[in-house]
C-alpha positions as CSV (number, residue, x, y, z in Angstrom):
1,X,119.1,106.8,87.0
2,X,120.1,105.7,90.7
3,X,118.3,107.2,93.8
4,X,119.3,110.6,94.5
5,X,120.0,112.5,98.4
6,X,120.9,116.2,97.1
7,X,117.4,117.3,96.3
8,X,114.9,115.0,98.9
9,X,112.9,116.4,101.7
10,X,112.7,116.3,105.1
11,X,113.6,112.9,106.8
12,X,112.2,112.7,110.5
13,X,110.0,110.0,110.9
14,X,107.1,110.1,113.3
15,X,109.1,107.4,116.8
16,X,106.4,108.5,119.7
17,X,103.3,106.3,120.4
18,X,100.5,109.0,120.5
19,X,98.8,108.1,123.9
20,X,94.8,107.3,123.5
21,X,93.4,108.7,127.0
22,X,90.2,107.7,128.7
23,X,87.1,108.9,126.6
24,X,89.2,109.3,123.5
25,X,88.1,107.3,120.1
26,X,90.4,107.0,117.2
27,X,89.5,105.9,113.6
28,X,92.8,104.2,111.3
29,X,93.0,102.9,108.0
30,X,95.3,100.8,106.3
31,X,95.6,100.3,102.3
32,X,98.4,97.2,101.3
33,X,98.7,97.4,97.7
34,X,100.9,94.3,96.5
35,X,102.2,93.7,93.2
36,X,100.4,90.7,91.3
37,X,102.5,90.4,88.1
38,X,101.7,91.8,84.7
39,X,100.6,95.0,85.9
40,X,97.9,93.8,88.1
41,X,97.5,94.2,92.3
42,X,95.9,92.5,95.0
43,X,94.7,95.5,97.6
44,X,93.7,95.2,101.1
45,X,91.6,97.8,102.7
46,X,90.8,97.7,106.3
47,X,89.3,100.6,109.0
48,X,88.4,100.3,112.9
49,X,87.2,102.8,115.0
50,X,88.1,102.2,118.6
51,X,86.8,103.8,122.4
52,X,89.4,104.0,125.0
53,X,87.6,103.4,128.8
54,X,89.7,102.9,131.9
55,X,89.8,99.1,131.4
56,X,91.5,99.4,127.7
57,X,90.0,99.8,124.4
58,X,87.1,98.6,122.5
59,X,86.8,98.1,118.8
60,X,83.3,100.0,117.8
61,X,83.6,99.3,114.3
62,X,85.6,97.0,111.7
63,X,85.4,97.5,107.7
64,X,87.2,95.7,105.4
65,X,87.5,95.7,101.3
66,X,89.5,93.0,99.0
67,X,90.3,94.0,95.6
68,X,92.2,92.7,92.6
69,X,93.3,95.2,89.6
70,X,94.2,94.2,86.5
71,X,95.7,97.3,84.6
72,X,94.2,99.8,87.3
73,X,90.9,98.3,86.6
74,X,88.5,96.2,89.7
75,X,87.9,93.2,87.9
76,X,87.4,91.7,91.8
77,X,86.2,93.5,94.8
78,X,84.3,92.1,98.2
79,X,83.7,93.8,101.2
80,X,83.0,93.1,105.1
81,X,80.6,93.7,106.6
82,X,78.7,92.6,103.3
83,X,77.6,95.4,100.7
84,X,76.0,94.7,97.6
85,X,76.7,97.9,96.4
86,X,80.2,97.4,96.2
87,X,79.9,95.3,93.6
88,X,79.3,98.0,91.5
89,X,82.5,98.9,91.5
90,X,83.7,96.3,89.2
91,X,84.9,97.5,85.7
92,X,85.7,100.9,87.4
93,X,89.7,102.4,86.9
94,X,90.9,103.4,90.7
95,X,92.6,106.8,89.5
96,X,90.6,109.8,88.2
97,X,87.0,109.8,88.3
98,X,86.5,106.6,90.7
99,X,85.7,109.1,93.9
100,X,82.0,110.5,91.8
101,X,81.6,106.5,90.8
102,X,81.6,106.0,94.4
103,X,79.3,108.5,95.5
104,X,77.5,107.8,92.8
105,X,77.5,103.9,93.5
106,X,76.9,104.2,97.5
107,X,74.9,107.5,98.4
108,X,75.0,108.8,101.6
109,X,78.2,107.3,102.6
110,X,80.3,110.9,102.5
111,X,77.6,112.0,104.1
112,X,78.2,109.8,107.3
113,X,82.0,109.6,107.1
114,X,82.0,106.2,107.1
115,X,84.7,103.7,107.3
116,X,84.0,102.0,103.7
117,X,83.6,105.9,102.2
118,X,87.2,106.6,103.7
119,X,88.7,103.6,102.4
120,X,87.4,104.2,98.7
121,X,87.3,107.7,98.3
122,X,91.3,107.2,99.6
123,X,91.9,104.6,97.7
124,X,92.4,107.1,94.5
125,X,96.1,108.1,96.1
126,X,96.9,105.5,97.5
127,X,97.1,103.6,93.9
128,X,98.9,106.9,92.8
129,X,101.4,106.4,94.9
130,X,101.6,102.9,94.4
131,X,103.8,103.7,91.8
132,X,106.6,104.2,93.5
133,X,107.1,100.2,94.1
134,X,107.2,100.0,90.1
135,X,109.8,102.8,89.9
136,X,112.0,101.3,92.4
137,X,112.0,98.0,91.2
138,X,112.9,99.7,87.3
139,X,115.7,101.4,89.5
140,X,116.9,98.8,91.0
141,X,117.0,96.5,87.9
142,X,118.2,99.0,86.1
143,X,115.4,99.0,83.0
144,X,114.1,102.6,83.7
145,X,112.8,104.0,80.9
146,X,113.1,107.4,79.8
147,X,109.9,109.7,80.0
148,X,108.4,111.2,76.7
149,X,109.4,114.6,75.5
150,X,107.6,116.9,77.3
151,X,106.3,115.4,80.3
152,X,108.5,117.2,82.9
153,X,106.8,120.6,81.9
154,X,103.1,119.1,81.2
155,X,104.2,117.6,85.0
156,X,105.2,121.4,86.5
157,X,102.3,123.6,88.0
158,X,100.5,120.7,90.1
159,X,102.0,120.7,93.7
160,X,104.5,122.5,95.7
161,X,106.9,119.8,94.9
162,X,106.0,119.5,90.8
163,X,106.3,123.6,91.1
164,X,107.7,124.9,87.5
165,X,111.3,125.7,88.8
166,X,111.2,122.9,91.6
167,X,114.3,120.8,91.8
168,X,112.5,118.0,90.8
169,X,111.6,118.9,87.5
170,X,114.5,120.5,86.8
171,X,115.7,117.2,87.2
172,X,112.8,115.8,85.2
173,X,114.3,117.6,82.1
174,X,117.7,117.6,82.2
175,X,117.9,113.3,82.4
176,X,114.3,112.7,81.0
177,X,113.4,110.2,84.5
178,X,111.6,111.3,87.3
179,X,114.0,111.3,90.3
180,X,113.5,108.6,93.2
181,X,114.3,108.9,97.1
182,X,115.3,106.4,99.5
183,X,113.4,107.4,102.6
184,X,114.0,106.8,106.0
185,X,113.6,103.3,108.2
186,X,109.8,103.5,108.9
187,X,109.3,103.2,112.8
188,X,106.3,101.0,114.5
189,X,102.7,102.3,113.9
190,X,100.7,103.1,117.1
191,X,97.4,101.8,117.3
192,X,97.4,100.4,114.3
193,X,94.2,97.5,113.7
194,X,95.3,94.0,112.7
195,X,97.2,93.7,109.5
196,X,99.0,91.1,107.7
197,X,102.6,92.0,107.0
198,X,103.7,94.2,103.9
199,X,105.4,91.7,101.3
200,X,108.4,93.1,99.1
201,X,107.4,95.5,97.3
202,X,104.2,96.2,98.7
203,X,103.2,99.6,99.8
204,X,100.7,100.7,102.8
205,X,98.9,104.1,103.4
206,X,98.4,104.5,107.1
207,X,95.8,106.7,109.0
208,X,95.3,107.4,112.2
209,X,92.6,110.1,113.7
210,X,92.0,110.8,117.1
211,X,89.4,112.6,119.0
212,X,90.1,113.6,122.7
213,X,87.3,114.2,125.3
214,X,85.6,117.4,124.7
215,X,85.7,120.6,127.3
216,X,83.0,123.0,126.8
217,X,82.6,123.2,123.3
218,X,85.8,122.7,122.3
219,X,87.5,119.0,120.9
220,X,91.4,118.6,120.2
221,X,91.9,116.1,117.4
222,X,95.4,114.8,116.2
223,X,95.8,113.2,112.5
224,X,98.4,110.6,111.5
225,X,99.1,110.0,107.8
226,X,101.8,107.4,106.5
227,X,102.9,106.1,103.1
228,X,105.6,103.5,103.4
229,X,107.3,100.6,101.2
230,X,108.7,97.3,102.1
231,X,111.8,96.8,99.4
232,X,112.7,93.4,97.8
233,X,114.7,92.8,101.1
234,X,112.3,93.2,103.1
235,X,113.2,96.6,104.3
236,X,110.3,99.1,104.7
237,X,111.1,103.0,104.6
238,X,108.7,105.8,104.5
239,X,107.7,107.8,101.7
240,X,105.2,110.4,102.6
241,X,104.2,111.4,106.6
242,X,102.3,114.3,108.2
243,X,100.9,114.9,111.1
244,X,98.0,117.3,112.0
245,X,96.3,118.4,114.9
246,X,94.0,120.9,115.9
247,X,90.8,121.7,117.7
248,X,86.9,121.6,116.5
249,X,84.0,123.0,118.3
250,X,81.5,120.3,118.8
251,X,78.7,122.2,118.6
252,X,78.8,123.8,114.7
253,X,81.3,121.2,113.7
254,X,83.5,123.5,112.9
255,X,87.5,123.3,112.8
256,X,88.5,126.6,114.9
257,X,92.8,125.3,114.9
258,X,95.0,123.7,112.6
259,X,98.6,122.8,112.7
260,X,100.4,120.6,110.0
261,X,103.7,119.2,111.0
262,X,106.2,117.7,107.8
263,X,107.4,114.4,108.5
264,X,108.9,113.1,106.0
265,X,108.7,114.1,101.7
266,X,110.3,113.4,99.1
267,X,111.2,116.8,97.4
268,X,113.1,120.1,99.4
269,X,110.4,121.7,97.9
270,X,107.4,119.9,99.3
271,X,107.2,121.4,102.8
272,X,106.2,124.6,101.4
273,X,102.8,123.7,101.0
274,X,102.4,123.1,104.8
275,X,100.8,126.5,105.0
276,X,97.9,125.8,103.0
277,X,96.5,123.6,106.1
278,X,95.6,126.9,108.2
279,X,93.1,127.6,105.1
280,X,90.8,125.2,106.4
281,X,90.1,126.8,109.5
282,X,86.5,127.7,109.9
283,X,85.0,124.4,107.8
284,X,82.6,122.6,108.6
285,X,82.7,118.8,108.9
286,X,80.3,118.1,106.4
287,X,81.8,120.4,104.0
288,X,85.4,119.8,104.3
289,X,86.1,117.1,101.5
290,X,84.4,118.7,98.8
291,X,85.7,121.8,99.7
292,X,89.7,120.8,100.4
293,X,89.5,119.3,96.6
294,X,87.8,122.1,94.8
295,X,90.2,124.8,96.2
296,X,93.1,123.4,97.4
297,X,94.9,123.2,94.0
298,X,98.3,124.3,92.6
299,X,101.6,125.1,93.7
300,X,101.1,126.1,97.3
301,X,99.3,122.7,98.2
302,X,100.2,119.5,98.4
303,X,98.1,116.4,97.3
304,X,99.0,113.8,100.1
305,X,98.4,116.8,102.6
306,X,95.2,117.7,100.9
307,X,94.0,114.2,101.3
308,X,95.1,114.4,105.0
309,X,93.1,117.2,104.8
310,X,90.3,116.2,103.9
311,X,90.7,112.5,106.1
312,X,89.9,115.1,108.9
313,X,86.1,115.5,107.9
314,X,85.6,111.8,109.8
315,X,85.8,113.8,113.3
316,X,81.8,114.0,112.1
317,X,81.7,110.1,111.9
318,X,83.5,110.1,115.4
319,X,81.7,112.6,117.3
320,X,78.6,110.8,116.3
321,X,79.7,107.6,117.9
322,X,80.9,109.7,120.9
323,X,76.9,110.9,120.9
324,X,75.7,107.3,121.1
325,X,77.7,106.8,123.4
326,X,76.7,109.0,125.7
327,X,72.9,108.2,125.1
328,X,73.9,104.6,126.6
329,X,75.6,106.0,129.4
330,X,72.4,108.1,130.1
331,X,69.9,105.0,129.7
332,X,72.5,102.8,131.9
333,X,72.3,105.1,134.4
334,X,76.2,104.3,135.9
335,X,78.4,105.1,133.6
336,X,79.9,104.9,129.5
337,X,79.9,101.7,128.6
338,X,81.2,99.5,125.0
339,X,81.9,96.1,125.0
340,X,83.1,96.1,129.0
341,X,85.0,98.6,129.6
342,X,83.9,102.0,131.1
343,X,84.5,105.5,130.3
């Protein structure tokens, strides 16, 4: 079936740079998930946390994980800095059950919010939706094959946009295919770490999280979430974006605001999940992941803003950084210092 326009979501990419200020840090992550014939992939995980001082920004942090999937399964994984552990993770299917192998395989990592524990325990949607490059290439060739009996109504019930009497499955069972978008052109990421470019048909998922200087109690954060795809021309268009911001009190680690903005989703229907975000106010850090997964479920949620979600417990990572941070200032005696440039 060709790419349909009567049914898809909102289409208003994310164009303005989000300004990093003095004293602000910002955590992104980047997953490239490229194509490796016969139903394997080649993945490239990468995550930096960054400082902004008056002279620029310094890089606090670098994580990186390379992968190769045959079938959905690691049958290659390495990571840098060096972890044993990760290892592990060879023989393991990246789609249900792979986040519990990963806590079970690296303990304490949720715990910290760190870089490699966002990259894995993300990982999981990001191969999801890393169908999409499949199903537009089947498009595009034309050899889409028809979905067993059934599978629009087993499919209804699990997000806002797979709601029973959403337009998508309707669609789903009248022409037995699931319906495919073209979104829009994807703008230039802000801030983004050092990448290698997406090849055709490659896909990335994009995070960005900022932390701004603190007043009182009282942080602001703002959350940038992308999935985008780079056609067989070369062209890359955007098929998921939201942006979040809010506010956390740094001393309970507790969100006290949220807002969640739609950028850009494939179904009409999607955007009515955007409510569900306020639902996490009064979380705390530490709890937010488990807590986003275990309740946020059915037709008033969405799973790529539950993820965002959830991406938001890393403020705990940041503000910790933020903490050691300060103790350096207070044992140099002048002034906030990383890697040269002062806060």
């Amino acid at each position: 079936m060709p790419f349909v326009s009567d049914i898809k979501g909102p289409q208003q990419p994310v164009r303005t740079p989000t300004t990093l200020v003095a004293g602000s840090l910002r955590r992104t992550s980047t997953i490239d998930t490229h194509p490796a014939g016969a139903g394997d992939s080649d993945v490239d995980l990468r995550a930096c946390d960054v400082v902004a001082g008056q002279r620029g920004v310094d890089v606090l942090g670098e994580t990186r994980v390379r992968a190769h999937l045959a079938q959905r399964v690691i049958d290659e994984i390495t990571s840098a800095p060096h972890d044993a552990r990760v290892g592990q993770l060879v023989g393991s299917m990246v789609g249900p059950g792979f986040r519990s192998t990963v806590n079970r395989v690296l303990p304490g990592e949720a715990r910290r919010a760190s870089r490699l524990h966002l990259l894995l325990d993300d990982w999981v949607g990001a191969a999801l939706v890393s169908g999409y490059s499949v199903q537009h290439a089947s498009i595009t060739l034309g050899i889409e094959e028809k979905l067993p009996v059934g599978t629009a109504d087993r499919m209804a019930g699990i997000c806002a946009g797979f709601a029973p009497e959403a337009s998508l499955v309707g669609y789903a069972r009248r022409n037995g295919t699931i319906p495919s978008v073209h979104g829009p052109h994807a703008p230039p990421l802000d801030g983004l770490h050092p990448v290698e470019p997406l090849r055709a048909h490659g896909m990335r998922r994009f995070r960005r999280l900022d932390l701004f200087p603190a007043e009182a109690d009282s942080a602001a954060f703002d959350a940038h979430f992308r999935d985008s795809h780079v056609d067989g021309d070369g062209v890359e268009t955007i098929v998921h974006e939201y942006t979040v911001a809010g506010s956390v009190d740094t001393s309970t680690r507790t969100i006290t605001s949220v807002t969640a903005d739609v950028r850009v989703l494939p179904w009409q229907e999607c955007p009515g999940a955007i409510g569900s975000a306020d639902r996490v106010r009064g979380m705390m850090l530490p709890e937010l992941r488990d807590r986003v997964r275990g309740e946020f479920v059915g037709t008033t949620t969405c799973t790529h803003l539950n993820d965002t979600l959830r991406s938001i417990a890393d403020l705990d990572a940041l503000m910790d950084l933020r903490a050691g941070l300060q103790g350096s200032m207070m044992c140099d005696g002048s002034g906030l210092r990383s890697g040269g440039a002062w806060l």
